[in-house]
N, C-alpha and C positions, 0 to 999 in steps of 0.2 A: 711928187710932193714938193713945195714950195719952201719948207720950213718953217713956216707960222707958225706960233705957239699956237696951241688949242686954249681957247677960252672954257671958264669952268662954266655950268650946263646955264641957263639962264630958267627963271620960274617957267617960264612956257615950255622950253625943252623937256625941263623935270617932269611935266604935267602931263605931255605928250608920252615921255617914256613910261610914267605910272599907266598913263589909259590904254597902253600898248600892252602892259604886263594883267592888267584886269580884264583886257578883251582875250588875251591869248589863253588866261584862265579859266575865263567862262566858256569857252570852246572847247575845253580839255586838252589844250597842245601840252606837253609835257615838255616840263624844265629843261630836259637833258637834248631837245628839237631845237633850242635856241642857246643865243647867249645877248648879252645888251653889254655894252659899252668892255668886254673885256672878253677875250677869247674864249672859245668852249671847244673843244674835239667832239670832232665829227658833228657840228652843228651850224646852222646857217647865226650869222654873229652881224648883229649893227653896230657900227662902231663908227666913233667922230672920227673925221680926219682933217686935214688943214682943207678950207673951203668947203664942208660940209659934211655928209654921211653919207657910208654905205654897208650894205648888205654883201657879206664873204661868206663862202663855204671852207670852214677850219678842219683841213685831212688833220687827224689824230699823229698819224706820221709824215704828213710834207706840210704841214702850217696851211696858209691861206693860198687860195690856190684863184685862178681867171683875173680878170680884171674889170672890178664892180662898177660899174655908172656909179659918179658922187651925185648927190640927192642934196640942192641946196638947204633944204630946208628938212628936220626931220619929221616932220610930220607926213613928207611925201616920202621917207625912209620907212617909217614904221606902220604905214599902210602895205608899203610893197609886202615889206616882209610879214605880216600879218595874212597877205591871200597867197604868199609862197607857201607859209607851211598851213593854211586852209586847205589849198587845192590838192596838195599832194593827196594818195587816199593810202599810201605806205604804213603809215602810223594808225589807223582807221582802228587796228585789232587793238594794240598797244594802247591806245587812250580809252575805250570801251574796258580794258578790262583794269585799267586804274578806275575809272568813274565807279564799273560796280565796287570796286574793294575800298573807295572813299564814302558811298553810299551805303553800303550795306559789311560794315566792319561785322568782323566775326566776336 
């Protein structure tokens, strides 16, 4: 890291990270599969850093773990991470059975 201060998000960043979170929705990815701009255990997490963004996998117990390609721009951040948790099919049961219990409340 450099030490640059981080700059606060700019409208197009904001835009970018909203259409991240409303694509991730419509997909059924579940909250607790990600985190955006601030850590989450045991989930893959985008987060600004000086010279750009990247995608970390947050162990619950050892923090952020490998060492993430920075992504100058986050729109090519929030794509990656967008077909990282698409592709996986780990979570496949897990959001099937939110979708039915968000569609079909008891």
């Amino acid at each position: 890291m450099t030490g640059q201060p981080i700059q606060p998000l700019s409208p197009v960043e904001q835009h970018v990270l909203d259409q991240l979170r409303e694509r991730l929705a419509f997909h059924g990815v579940l909250p607790v599969e990600y985190g955006i701009l601030e850590p989450k255990p045991d989930a893959l997490v985008l987060e600004r850093v000086p010279g750009g963004w990247h995608i970390q996998f947050w162990d619950a117990n050892r923090g952020p773990s490998g060492h993430p390609t920075v992504f100058p721009r986050v729109l090519d951040a929030a794509q990656i991470l967008l077909a990282m948790l698409l592709w996986g099919t780990d979570m496949d049961d897990a959001r099937a059975r939110h979708r039915a219990g968000r569609d079909n409340p008891a």
